[in-house]
Biotite code that builds the C-alpha atoms (Angstrom):
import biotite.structure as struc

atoms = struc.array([
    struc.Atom([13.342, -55.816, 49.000], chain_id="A", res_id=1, res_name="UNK", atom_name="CA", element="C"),
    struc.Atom([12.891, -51.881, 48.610], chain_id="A", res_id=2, res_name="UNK", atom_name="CA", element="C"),
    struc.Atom([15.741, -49.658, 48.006], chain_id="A", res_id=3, res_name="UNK", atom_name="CA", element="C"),
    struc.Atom([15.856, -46.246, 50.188], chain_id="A", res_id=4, res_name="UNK", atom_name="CA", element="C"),
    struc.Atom([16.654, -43.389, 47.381], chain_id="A", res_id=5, res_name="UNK", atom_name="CA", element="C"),
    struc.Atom([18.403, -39.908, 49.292], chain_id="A", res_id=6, res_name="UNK", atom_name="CA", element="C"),
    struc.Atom([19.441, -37.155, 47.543], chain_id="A", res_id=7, res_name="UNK", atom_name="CA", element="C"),
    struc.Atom([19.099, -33.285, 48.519], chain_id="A", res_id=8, res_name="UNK", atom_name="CA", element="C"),
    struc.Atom([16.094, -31.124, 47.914], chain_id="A", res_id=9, res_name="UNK", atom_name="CA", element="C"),
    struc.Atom([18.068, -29.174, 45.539], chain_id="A", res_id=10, res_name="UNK", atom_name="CA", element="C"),
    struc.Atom([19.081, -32.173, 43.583], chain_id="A", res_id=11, res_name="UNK", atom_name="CA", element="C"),
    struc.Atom([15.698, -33.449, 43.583], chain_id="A", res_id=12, res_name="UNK", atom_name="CA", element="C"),
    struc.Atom([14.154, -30.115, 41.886], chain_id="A", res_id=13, res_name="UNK", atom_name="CA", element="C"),
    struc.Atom([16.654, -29.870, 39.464], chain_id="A", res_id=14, res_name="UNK", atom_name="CA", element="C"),
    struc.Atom([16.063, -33.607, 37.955], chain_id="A", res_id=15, res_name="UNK", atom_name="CA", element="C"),
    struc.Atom([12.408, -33.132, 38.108], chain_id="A", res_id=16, res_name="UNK", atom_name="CA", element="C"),
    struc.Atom([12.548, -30.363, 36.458], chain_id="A", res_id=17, res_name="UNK", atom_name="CA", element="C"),
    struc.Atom([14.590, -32.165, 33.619], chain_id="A", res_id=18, res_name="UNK", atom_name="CA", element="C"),
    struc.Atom([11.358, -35.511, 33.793], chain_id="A", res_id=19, res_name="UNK", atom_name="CA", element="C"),
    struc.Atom([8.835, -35.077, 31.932], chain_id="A", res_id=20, res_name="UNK", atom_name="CA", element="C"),
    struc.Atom([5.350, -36.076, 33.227], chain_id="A", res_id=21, res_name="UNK", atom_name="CA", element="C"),
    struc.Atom([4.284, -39.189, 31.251], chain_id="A", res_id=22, res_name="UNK", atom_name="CA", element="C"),
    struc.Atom([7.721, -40.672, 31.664], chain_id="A", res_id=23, res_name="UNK", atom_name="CA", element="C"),
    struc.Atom([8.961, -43.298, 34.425], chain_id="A", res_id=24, res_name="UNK", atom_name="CA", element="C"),
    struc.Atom([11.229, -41.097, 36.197], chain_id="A", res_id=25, res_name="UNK", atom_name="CA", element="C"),
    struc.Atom([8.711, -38.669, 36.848], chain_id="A", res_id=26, res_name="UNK", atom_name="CA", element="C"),
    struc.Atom([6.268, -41.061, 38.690], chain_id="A", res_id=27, res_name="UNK", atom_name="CA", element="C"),
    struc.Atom([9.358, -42.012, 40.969], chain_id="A", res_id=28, res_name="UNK", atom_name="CA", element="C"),
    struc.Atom([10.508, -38.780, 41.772], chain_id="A", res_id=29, res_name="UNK", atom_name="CA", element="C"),
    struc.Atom([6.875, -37.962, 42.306], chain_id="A", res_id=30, res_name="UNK", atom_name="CA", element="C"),
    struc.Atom([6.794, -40.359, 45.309], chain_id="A", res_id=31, res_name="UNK", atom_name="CA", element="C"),
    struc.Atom([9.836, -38.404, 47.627], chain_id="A", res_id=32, res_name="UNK", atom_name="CA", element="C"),
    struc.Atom([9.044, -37.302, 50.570], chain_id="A", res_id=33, res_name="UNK", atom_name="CA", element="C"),
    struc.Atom([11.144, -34.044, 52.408], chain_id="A", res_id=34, res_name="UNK", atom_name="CA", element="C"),
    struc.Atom([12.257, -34.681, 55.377], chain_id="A", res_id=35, res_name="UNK", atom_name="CA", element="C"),
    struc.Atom([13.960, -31.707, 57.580], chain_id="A", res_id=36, res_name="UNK", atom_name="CA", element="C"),
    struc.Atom([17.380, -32.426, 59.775], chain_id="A", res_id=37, res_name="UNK", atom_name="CA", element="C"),
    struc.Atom([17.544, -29.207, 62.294], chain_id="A", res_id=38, res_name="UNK", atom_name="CA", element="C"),
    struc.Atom([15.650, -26.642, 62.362], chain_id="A", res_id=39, res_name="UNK", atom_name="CA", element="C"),
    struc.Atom([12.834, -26.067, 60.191], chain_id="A", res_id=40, res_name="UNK", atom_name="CA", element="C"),
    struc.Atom([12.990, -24.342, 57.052], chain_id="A", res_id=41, res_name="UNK", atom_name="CA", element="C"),
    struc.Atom([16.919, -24.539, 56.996], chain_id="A", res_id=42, res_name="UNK", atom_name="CA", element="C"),
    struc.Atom([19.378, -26.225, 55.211], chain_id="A", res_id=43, res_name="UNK", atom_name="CA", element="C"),
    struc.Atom([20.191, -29.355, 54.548], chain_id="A", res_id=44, res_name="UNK", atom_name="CA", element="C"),
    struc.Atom([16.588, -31.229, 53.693], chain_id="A", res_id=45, res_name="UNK", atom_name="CA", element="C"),
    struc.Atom([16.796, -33.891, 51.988], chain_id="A", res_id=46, res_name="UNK", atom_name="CA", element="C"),
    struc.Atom([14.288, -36.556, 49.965], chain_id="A", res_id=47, res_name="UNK", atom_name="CA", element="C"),
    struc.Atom([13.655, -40.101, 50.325], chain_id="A", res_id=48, res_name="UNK", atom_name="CA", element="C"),
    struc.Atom([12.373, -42.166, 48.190], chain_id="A", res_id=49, res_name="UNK", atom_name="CA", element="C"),
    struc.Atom([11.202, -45.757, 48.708], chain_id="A", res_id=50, res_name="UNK", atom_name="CA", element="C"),
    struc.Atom([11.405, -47.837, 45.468], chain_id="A", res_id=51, res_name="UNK", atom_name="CA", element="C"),
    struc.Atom([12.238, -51.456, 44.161], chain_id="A", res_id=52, res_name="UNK", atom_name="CA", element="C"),
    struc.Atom([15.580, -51.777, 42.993], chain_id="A", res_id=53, res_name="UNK", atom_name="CA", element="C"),
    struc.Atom([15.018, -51.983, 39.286], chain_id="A", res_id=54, res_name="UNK", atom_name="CA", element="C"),
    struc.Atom([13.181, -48.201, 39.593], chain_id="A", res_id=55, res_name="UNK", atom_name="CA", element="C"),
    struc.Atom([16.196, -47.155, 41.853], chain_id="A", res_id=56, res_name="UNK", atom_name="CA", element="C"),
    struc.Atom([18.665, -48.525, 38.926], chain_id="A", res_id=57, res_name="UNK", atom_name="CA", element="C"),
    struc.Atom([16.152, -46.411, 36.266], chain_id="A", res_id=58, res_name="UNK", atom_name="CA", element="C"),
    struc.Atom([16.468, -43.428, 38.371], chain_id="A", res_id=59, res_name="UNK", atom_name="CA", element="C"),
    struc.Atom([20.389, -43.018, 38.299], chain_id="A", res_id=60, res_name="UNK", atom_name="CA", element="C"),
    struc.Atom([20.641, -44.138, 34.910], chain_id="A", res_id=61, res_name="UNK", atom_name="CA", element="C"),
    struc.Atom([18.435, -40.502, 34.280], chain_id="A", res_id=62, res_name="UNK", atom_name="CA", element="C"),
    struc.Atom([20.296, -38.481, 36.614], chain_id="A", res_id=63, res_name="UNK", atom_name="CA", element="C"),
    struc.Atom([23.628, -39.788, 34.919], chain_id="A", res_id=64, res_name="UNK", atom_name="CA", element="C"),
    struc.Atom([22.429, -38.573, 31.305], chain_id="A", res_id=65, res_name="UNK", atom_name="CA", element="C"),
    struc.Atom([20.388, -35.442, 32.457], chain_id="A", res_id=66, res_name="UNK", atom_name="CA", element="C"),
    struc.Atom([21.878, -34.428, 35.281], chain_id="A", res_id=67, res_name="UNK", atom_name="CA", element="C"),
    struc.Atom([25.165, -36.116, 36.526], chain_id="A", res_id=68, res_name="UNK", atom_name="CA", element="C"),
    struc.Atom([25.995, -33.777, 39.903], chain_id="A", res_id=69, res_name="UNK", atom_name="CA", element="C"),
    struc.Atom([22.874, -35.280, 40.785], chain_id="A", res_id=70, res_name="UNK", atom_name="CA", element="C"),
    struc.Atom([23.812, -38.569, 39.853], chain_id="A", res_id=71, res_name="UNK", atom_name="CA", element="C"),
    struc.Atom([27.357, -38.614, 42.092], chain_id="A", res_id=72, res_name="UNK", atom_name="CA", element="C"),
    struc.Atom([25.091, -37.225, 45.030], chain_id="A", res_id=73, res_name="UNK", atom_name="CA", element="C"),
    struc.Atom([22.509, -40.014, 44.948], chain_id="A", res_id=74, res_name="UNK", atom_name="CA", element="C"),
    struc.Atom([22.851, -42.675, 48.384], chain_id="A", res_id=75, res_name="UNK", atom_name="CA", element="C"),
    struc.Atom([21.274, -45.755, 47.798], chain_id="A", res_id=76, res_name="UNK", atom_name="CA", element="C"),
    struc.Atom([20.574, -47.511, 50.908], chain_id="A", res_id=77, res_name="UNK", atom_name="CA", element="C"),
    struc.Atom([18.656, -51.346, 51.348], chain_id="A", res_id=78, res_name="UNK", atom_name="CA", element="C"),
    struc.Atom([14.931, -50.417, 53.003], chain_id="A", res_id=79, res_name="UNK", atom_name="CA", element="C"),
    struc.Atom([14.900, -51.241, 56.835], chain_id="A", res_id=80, res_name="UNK", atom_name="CA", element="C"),
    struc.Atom([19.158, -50.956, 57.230], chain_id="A", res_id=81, res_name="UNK", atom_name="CA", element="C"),
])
């Protein structure tokens, strides 16, 4: 089952900035999408990110060493719920 990764835009630029590209992290945060609640351009977007569990688990292990206000703002949510 795939795991449903949402965090803010903000969030999300801030940890990628702190990947680097050959790494593991970096390939899954490559893979978000944006997606836009209201109108567009405004506040708050957000990105999803569809991964398997164990990259989910890999990706807040990161944001809890590089960047933990990222890491408390992470949902995890089970793909398709």
């Amino acid at each position: 089952m795939k795991t449903l990764v949402e965090m803010s835009s903000e969030h999300f630029d801030r940890l990628l900035a702190k990947s680097a590209v050959p790494d593991r992290e970096y390939e899954i945060l490559k893979n978000g999408v944006v997606t836009d609640y209201g109108e567009k351009g405004k506040w708050p977007r957000t990105v999803v990110i569809l991964c398997d569990p164990a990259d989910a688990k890999l990706l807040l292990n990161f944001a809890r060493r590089v960047y933990p206000v990222a890491y408390r703002q992470i949902r995890q949510y089970p793909a398709g719920e």
